[in-house]
DSSP file (Angstrom, degrees, kcal/mol; ACC not computed):
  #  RESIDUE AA STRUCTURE BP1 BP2  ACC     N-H-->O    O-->H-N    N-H-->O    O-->H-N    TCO  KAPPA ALPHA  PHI   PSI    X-CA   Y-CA   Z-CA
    1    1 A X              0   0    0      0, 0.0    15,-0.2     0, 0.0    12,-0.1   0.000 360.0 360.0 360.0 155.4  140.6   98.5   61.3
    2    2 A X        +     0   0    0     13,-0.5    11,-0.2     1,-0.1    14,-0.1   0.986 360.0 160.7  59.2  42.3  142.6  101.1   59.2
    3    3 A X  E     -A   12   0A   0     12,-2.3     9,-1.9     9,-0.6     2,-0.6  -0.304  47.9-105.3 -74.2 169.0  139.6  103.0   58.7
    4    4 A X  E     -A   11   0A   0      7,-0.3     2,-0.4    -2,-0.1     7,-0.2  -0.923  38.3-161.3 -91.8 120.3  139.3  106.7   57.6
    5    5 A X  E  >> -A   10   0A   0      5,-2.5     5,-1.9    -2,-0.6     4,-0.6  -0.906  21.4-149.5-124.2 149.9  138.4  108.8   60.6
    6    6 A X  T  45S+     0   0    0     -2,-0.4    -1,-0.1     2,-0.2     5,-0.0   0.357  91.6  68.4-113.2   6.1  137.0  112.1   60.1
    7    7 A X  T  45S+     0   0    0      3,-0.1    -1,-0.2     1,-0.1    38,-0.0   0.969 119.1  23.8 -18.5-111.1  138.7  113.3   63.6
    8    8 A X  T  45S-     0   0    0      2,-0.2    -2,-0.2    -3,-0.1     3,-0.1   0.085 102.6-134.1-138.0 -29.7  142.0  113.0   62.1
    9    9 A X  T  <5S+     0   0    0     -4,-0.6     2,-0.3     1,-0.2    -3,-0.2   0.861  80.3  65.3  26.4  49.3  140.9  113.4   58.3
   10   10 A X  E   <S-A    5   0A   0     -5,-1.9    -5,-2.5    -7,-0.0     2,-0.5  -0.993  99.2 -54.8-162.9 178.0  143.0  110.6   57.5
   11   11 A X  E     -A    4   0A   0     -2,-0.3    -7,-0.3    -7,-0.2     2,-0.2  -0.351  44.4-174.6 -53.9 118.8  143.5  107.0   58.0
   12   12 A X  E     -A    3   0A   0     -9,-1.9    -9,-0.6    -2,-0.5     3,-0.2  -0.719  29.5-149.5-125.2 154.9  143.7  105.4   61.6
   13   13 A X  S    S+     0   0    0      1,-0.2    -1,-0.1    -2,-0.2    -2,-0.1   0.064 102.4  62.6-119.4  26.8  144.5  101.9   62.6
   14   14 A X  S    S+     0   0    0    -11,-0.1    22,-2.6   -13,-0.1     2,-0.4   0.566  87.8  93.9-112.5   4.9  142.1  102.6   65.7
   15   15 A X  E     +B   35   0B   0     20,-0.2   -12,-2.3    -3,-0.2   -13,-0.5  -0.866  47.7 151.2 -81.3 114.5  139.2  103.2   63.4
   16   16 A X  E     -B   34   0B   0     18,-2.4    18,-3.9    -2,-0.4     2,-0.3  -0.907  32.1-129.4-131.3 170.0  136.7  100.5   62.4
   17   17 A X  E     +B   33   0B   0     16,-0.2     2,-0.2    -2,-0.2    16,-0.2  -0.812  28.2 161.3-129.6 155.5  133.5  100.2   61.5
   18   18 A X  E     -B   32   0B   0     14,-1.7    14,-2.0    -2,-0.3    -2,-0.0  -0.895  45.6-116.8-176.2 141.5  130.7   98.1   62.7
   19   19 A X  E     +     0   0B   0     12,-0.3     9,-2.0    -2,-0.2    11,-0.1   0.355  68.8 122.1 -58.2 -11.8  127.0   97.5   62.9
   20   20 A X  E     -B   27   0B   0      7,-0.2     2,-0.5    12,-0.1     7,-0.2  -0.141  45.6-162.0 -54.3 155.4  126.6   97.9   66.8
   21   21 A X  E >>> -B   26   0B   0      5,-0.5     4,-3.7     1,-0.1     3,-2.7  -0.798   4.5-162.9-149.6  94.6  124.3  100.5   67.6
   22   22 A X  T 345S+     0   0    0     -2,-0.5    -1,-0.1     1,-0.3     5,-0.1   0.466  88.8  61.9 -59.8  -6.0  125.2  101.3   71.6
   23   23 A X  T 345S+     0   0    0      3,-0.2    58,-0.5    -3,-0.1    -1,-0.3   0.356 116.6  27.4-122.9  -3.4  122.1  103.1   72.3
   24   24 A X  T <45S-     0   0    0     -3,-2.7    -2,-0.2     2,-0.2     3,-0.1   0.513 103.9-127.1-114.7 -27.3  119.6   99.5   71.4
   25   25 A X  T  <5S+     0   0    0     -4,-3.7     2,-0.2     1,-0.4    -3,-0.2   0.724  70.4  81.3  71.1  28.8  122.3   97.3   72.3
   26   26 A X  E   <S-B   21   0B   0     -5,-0.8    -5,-0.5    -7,-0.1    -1,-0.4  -0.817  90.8 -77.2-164.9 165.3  122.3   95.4   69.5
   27   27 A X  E     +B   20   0B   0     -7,-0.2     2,-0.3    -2,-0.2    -7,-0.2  -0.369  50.5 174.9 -95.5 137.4  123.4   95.0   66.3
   28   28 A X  E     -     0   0B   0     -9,-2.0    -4,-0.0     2,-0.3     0, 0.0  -0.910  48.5 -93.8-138.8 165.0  121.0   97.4   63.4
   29   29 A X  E    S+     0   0B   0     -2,-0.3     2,-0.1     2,-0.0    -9,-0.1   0.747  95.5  95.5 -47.8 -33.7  121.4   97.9   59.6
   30   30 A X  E     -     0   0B   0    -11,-0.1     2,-0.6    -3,-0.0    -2,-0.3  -0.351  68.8-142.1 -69.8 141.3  123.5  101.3   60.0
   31   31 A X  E     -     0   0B   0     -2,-0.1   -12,-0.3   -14,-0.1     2,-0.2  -0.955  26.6-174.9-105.9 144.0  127.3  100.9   59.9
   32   32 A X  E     -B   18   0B   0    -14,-2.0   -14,-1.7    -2,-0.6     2,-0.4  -0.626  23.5-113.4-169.4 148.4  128.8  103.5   62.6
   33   33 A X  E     -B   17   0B   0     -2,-0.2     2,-0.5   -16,-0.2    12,-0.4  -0.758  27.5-160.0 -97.6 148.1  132.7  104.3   63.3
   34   34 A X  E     -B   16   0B   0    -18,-3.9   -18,-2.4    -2,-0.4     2,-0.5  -0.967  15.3-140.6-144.6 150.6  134.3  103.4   66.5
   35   35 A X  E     -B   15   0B   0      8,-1.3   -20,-0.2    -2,-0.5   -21,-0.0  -0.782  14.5-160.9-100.0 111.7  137.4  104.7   68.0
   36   36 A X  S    S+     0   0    0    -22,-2.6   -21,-0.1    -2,-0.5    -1,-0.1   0.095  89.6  60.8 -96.6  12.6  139.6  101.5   69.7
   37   37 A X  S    S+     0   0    0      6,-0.1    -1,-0.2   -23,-0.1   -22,-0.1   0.288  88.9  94.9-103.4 -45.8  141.5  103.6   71.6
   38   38 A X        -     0   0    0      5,-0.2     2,-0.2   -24,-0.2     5,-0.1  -0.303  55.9-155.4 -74.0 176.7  138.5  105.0   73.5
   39   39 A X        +     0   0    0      3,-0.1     3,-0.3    21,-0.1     2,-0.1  -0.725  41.3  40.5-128.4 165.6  137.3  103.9   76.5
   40   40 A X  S    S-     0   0    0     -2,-0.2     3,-0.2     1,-0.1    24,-0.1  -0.227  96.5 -26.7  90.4 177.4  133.8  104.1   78.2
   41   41 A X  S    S+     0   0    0      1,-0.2     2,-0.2    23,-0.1    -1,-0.1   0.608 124.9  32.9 -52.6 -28.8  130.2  103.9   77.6
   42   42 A X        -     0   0    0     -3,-0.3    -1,-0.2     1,-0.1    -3,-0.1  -0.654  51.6-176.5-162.3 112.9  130.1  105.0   73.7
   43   43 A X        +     0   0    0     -2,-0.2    -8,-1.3    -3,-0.2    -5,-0.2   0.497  45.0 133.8 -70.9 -40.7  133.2  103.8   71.7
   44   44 A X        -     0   0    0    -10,-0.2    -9,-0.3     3,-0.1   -10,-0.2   0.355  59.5-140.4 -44.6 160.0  131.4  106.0   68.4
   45   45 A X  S >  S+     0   0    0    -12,-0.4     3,-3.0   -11,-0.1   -11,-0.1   0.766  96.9  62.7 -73.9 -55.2  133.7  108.1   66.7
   46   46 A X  T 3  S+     0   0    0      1,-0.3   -12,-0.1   -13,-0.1    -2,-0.0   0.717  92.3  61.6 -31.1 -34.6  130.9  110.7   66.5
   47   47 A X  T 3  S+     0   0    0      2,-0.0    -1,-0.3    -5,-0.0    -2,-0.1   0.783  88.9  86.0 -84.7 -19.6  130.6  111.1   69.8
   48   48 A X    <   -     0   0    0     -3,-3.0     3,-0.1     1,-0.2    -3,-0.1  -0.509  54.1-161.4 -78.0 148.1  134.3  112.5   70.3
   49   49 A X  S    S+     0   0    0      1,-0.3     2,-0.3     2,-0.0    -1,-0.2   0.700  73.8   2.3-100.5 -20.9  135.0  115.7   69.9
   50   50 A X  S    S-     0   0    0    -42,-0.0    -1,-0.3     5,-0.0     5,-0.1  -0.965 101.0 -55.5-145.5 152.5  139.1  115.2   69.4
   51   51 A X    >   -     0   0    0     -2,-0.3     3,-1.0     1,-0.2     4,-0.1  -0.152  32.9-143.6 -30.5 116.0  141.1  112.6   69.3
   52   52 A X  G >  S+     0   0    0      1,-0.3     3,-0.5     2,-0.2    -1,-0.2   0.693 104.0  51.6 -65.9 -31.0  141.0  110.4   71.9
   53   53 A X  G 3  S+     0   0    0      1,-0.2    -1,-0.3   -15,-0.0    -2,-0.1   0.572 112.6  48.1 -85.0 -12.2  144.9  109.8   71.6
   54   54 A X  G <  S+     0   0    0     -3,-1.0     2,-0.6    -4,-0.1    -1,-0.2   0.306  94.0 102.1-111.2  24.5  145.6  113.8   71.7
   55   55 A X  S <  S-     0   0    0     -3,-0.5     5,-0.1    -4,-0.1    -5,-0.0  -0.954  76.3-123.9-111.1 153.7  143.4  114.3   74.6
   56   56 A X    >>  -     0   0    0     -2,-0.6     4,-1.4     1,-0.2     3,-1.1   0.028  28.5-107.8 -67.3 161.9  144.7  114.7   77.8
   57   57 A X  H 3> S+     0   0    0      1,-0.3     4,-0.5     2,-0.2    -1,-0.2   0.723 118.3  54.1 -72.2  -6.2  143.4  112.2   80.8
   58   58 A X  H 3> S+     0   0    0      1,-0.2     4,-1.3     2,-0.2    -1,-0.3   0.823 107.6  46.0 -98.6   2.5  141.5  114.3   82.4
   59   59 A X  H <> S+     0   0    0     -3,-1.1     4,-0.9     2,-0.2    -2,-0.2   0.705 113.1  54.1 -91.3  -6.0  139.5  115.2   79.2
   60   60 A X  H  < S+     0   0    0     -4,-1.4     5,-0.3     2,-0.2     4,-0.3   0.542 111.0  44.8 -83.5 -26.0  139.3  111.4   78.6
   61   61 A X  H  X S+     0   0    0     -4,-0.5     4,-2.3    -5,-0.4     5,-0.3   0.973 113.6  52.7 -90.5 -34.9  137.8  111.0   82.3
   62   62 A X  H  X S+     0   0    0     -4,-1.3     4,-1.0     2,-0.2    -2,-0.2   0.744 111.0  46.7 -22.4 -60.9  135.6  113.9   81.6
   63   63 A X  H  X S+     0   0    0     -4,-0.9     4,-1.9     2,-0.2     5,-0.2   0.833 110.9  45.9 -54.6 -70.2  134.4  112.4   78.6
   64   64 A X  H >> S+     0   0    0     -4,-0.3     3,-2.2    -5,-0.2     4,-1.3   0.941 113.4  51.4 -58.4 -69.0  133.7  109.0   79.7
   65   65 A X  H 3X S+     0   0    0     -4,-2.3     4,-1.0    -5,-0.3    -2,-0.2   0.812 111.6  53.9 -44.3 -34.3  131.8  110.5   83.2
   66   66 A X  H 3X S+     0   0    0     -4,-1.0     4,-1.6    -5,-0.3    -1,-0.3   0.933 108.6  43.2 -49.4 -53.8  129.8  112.6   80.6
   67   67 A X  H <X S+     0   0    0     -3,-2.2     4,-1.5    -4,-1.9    -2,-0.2   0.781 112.2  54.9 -61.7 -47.2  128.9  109.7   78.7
   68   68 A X  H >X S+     0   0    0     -4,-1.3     3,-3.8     2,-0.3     4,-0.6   0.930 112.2  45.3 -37.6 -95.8  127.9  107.5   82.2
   69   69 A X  H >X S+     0   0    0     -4,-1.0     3,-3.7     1,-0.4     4,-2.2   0.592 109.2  58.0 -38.5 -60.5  125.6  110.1   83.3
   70   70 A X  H 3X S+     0   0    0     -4,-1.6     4,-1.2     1,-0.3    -1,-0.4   0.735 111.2  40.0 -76.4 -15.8  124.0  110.4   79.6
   71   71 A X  H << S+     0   0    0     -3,-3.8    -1,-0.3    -4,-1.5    -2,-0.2   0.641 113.1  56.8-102.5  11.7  122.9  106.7   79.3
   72   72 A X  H XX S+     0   0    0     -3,-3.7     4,-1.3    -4,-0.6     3,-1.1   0.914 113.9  39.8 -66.4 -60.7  121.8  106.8   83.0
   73   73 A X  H 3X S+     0   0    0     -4,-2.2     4,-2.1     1,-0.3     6,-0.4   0.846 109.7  57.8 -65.1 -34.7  119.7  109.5   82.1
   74   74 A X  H 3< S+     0   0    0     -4,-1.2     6,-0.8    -5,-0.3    -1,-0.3   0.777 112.9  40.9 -81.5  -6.3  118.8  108.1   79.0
   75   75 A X  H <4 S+     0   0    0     -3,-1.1     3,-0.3     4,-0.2    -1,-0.2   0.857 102.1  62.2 -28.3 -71.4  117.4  104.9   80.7
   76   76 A X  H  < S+     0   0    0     -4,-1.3    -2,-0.2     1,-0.3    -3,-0.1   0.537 111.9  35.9 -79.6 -11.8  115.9  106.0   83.2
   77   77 A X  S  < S-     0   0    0     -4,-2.1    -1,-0.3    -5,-0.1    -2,-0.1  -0.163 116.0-100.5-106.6  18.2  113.4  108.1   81.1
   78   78 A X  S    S+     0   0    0     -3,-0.3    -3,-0.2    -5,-0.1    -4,-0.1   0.358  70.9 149.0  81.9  -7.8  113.1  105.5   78.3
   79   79 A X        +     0   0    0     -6,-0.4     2,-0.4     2,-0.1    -4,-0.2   0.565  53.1  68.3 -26.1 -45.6  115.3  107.2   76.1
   80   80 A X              0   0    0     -6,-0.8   -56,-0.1     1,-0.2   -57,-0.0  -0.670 360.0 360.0 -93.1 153.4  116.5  103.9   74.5
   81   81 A X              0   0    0    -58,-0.5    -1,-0.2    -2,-0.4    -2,-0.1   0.304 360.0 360.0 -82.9 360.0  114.3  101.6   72.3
């Protein structure tokens, strides 16, 4: 927590870092940021495009249904290791 996130370019106490790696489903060597305010299928800071706390709900439902769809897809075609 009380990471630096690079959203925001400053500190956030919904920013932490962690080894999960959402896309094996398990834990790997790479340390990734996650946002602890979002909600949905990948937490990642990378994957937001704005803050999760300045966007509106419907771009936060938008966002998550975006995400759904893209690890269906990436499933269902092997996409993940």
């Amino acid at each position: 927590m009380f990471e630096f996130c690079p959203i925001i370019e400053k500190m956030c106490p919904m920013c932490s870092k962690g080894s999960w790696n959402p896309h094996l489903n398990d834990y790997d060597d790479e340390e990734r940021l996650f946002c602890g305010a979002s909600t949905g299928f990948d937490t990642r800071v990378e994957a937001l495009d704005m803050c999760w706390l300045d966007m509106k709900k419907s771009q936060q439902t938008k966002f998550t249904k975006e995400k759904r769809i893209e690890y269906q897809i990436l499933r269902e075609t092997g996409g993940f290791k």
